[in-house]
DRENTORZA-695501 format. One record per residue (C-alpha): x, y, z. Coordinates in steps of 0.2 Angstrom, whole numbers, plus 5000, padded with zeros to 4 digits. Each point is the difference from the previous one (the first is absolute). Layout:
DRENTORZA-695501
XYZ ...
This chain:
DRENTORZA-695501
527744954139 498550124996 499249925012 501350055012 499850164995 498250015006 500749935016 501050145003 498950134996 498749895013 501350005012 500350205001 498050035003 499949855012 501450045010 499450185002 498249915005 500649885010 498649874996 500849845004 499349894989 500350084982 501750065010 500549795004 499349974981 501350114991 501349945012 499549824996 500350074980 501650055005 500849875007 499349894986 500850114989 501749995009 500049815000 499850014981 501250134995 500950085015 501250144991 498750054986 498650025015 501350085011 500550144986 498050054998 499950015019 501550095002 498950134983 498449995007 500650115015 499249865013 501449995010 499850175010 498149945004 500649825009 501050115012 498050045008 499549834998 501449945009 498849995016 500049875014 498250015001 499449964983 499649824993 501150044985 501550065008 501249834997 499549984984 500750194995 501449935010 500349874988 499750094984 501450135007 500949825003 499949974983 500450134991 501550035012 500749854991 500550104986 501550135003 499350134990 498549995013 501050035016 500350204999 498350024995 499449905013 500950125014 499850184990 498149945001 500050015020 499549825003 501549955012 499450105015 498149904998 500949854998 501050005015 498650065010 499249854996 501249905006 499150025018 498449894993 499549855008 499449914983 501049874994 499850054981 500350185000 501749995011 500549864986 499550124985 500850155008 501449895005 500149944979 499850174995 501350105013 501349854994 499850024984 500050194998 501750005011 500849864987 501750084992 499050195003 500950115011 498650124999 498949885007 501149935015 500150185005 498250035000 499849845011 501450045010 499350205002 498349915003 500549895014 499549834992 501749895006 499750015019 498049954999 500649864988 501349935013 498750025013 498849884990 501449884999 500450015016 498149975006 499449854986 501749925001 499349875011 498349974989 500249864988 498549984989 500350024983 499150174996 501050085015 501649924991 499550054985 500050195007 501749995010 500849934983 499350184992 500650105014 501649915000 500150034982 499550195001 501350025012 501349944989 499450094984 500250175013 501849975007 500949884983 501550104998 499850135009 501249995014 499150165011 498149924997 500849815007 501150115014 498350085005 499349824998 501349935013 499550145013 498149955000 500649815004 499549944986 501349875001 499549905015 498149994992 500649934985 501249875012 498349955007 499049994983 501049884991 500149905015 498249975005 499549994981 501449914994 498749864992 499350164987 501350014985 499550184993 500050075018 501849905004 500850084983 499250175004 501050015016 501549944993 500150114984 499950145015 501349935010 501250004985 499550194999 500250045015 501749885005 501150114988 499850155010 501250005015 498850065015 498949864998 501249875006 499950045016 498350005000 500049814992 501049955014 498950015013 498949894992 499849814996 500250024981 501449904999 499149865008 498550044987 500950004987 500849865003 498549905003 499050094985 501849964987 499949795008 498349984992 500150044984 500649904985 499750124986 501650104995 499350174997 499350015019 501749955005 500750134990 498850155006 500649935018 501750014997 499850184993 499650045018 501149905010 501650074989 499650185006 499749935017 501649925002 500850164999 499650015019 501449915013 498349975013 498949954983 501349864996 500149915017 497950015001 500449914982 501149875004 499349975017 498249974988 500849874991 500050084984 501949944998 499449824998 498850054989 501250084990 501249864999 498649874995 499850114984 501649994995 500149835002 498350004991 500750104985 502049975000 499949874986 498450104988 500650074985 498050094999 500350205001 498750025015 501149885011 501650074996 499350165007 499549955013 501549925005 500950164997 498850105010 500049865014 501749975002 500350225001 498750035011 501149835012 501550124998 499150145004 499349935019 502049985002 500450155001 499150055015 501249955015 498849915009 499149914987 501649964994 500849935016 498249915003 500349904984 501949955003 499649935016 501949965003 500349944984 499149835001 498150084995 498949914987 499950194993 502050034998 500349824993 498550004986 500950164996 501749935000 499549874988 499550154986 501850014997 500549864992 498150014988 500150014982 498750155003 500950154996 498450085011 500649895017 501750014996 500050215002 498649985014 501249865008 501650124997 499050155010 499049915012 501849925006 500650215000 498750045009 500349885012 501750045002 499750155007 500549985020 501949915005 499249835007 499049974984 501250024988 501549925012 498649845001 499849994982 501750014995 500549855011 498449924993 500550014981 499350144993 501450084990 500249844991 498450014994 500150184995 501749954991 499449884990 498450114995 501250134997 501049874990 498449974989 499750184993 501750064996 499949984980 498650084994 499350015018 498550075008 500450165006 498550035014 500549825008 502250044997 499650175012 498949905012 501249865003 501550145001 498650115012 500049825012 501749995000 500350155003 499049995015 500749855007 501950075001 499650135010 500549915017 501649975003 500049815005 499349984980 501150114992 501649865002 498949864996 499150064983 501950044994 500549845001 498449914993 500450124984 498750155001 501550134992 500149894986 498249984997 499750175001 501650074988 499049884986 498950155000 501350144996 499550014984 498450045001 499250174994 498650005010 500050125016 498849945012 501449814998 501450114999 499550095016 499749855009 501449914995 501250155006 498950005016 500449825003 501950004999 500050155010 498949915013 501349834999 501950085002 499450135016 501449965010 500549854988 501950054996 500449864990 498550004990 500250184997 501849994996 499549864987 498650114991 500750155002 501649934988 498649934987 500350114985 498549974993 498950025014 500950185005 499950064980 498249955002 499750125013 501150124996 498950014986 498449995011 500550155010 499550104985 498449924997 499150185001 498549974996 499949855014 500350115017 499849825009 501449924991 501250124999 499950015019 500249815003 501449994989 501050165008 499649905017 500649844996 501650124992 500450055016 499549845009 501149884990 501450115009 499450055017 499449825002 501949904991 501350165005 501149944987 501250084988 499749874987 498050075001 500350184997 501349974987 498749924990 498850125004 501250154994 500449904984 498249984997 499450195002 499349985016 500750155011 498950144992 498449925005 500649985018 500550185000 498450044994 499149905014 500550105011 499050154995 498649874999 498450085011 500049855013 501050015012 500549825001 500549974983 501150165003 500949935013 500149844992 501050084986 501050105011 500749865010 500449904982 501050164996 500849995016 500549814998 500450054983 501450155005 500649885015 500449854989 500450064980 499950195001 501449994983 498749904992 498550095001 500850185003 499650064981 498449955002 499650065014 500850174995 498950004981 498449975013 500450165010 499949915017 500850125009 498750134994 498749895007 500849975014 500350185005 498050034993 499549875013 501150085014 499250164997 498349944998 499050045019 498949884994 500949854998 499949875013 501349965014 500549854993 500450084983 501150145006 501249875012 500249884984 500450144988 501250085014 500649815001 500249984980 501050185001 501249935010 500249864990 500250094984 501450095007 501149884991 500050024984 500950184995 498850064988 498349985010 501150085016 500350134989 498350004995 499350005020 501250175004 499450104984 498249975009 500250065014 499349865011 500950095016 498450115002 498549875000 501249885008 500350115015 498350045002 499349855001 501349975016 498650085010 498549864994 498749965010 500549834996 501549935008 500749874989 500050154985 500750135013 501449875004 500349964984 499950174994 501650045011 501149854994 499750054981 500550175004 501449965009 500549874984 499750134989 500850145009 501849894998 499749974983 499850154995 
């Protein structure tokens, strides 16, 4: 170290001299000393002062210009380093010499620029201030095609440098993006996919720049699907498929991305894996299990993609799939249970796969996590079915194979994301069913349950399902026996309150409940529906300018209707809905016009 010392003090007269020699001597000394102790030589170069002078001997001319390069290389891999390294003016020198023809001295400045931007927003500003990204790209852009191993060793640095500039900095990558980076680093790992380092460079910076949403488009319009693809079919080694899958996940995101995907023949890929890994108990095959049967989910939920892999029902994709479901893989269940969902996402598909079978097999997966079950793969499987009783033709058939009992085995469950499903599916099954609606709508329990639910405040998802299916178990089954049960059960005040909910449809679902419920058991329900101040809220509604058409004819409908029961008449003439009603006579909309004029004329011989 005194040594060093006598270096330094060398190095200040010597760089002022310029005498080459003694000049490539000391610098010879120095990097000796950095490969010995890199922190300890770093701190006396950061005392000595010396880091001002390499600024001037940062020259494109001189013999000794790479090797500054590299000390400033080294000592940029310490994070104390970095600041210094900017305040010291050598960004600017470094950057110009980006423009050199020698190999060495655009590898050293390359190391050195890389470095001093690592985790150090000072020195990506100075880089970004300097110009240094755009000359980089251009490099890239003209030694993409040169594959000797020095050039590759260079792209890998700039590749790198690159990265070290822009990690986690969404502006730097966005800047990145507009300079066409992206198509460059397309054609890189293509034409050197043989070179590992240069290969994970270009993805690590794929996974950087896939996260930020501009860059998709940009991926699109290349072949990276198919070079991934072909890059993720050669390797064996579970870490590469990992840093692959980092960048495919992201990639995914994108409807156009996933097709390019599945088109590449990345789906068989991943189904090999899990037929690979399905029966290992070691941690890196359960993950990547998981991570391949998500990213198989994830291609189904692009239309396309999805509709590609269905291929009417009787694809090698859909039936690999279909055969997850019956697994003893918790993993492939839940990816069985949402791939099915996801395919069930147009009529024809879900019609085919209910004639084929399929809500058995979701049954009996159902079936097999009711006690102590899997809660992930319980609101999967209730996600499919869901899906699947959405068109009409189904809805009759998965009654009578036994879905509303499968489901109701789930009632007690306290888990929202199951209860919201679960209350989704039934309301899916009894649109338009009335005998399935009358005979839940008189199940005690279930109505106690989501009379319950419907003050499940802190789980806004919930509470709304469980007032729609309410109102659905009597706008669906009209019955008397359904709304005495409901009344029984303390059901009114959470239809009342639906219909100050702020979407318009739930509104109206309430208010034509209410209007079913004042037709058919007005004596029934008439307390409670006097304790929830529904005439209030009706005359608030009628009021309101901005409340739909739609709302404003069934409140005037639900008036009339009311005008039964003496105390909530008595209520409607203390309010004096004359006014609102008689103005509304002259709405734009003719249905609320008409029926503005036949509840005043009710209400006029009432009164």
């Amino acid at each position: 170290m005194d040594n060093l010392s006598d270096t330094l003090k060398k190095l200040k007269i010597t760089a002022v001299d310029r005498t080459e020699d003694s000049l490539e001597g000391c610098l010879d000394c120095l990097l000796q000393a950095l490969a010995q102790n890199n922190m300890e030589t770093s701190e006396k170069i950061q005392g000595s002062g010396i880091l001002q002078l390499f600024a001037s001997l940062l020259i494109p001319q001189s013999a000794c210009t790479a090797k500054v390069a590299n000390i400033i290389a080294e000592v940029a891999k310490n994070e104390f380093m970095r600041i210094p390294c900017v305040d010291a003016g050598l960004i600017s020198p470094l950057v110009q010499l980006l423009n050199s023809k020698d190999q060495e001295v655009l590898l050293q400045t390359g190391r050195a620029l890389g470095n001093i931007c690592y985790d150090s927003h000072e020195g990506r500003s100075a880089v970004d201030q300097a110009g240094g990204a755009q000359i980089v790209i251009d490099h890239l852009r003209s030694l993409c095609s040169i594959t000797d191993p020095a050039n590759e060793k260079l792209l890998t640095v700039f590749c790198g440098m690159l990265m070290n500039y822009s990690n986690e900095n969404d502006s730097l990558q966005a800047q990145l993006i507009n300079m066409g980076v992206i198509p460059t680093l397309v054609k890189l790992l293509g034409i050197h996919c043989q070179n590992a380092a240069l290969t994970e460079m270009c993805l690590v910076a794929f996974g950087n720049l896939a996260e930020l949403e501009s860059s998709k488009e940009q991926f699109a319009s290349t072949n990276i699907a198919e070079e991934l693809v072909k890059l993720f079919k050669k390797q064996i080694e579970h870490d590469k498929r990992e840093m692959i899958f980092e960048v495919l996940a992201p990639l995914a995101e994108n409807d156009a991305i996933k097709l390019q995907l599945v088109e590449a023949g990345l789906v068989e890929c991943l189904l090999e894996i899990v037929q690979q890994k399905v029966d290992s108990d070691k941690e890196d095959d359960i993950a990547e299990l998981k991570t391949a049967s998500d990213l198989m989910v994830l291609l189904l939920l692009g239309d396309e993609s999805m509709q590609k892999l269905f291929e009417g029902g009787k694809g090698n994709v859909f039936q690999r799939v279909l055969s997850w479901i019956p697994s003893n893989n918790h993993q492939l269940q839940l990816a069985g249970a949402l791939a099915i969902a996801n395919f069930a996402r147009n009529d024809g598909n879900c019609i085919h796969m209910v004639d084929n079978g399929i809500v058995e097999k979701l049954m009996d997966l159902l079936g097999r996590h009711v006690e102590e079950g899997n809660v992930t793969v319980q609101h999967a499987a209730l996600s499919a079915l869901r899906n699947l009783a959405i068109p009409v033709v189904n809805k009759a058939k998965m009654l009578s194979a036994g879905v509303t009992e499968a489901v109701l085995k789930f009632l007690k469950s306290e888990m929202p994301p199951v209860q919201f499903k679960l209350l989704g599916t039934l309301r899916m099954l009894i649109d338009a069913q009335a005998e399935a609606a009358e005979q839940l709508g008189k199940n005690v329990k279930l109505v106690e349950r989501l009379v319950e639910w419907c003050e499940a405040k802190d789980h806004a998802g919930v509470m709304g399902e469980s007032n729609r299916l309410l109102s659905a178990l009597i706008r669906h089954s009209k019955s008397k026996d359904v709304i005495k049960t409901i009344v029984q059960s303390g059901g009114i005040k959470h239809l009342v309150t639906m219909a100050t909910s702020e979407h318009v449809i739930m509104q109206n679902e309430a208010l034509v409940a209410l209007a079913l419920i004042a037709a058919l058991e007005l004596g029934t329900a008439e307390k409670d529906l006097e304790s929830a101040k529904l005439v209030q809220i009706l005359h608030k509604l009628l009021a309101d300018e901005r409340s739909a058409p739609e709302i404003k004819y069934n409140s005037m409908v639900l008036i009339c209707a009311l005008m039964g029961s003496e105390s909530l008449h008595k209520e409607v003439q203390d309010l004096a809905f004359l006014d609102v009603i008689s103005k509304l006579r002259s709405h734009e909309n003719k249905s609320v016009a008409q029926q503005a004029s036949l509840t005043e004329q009710r209400l006029t011989v009432e009164s």
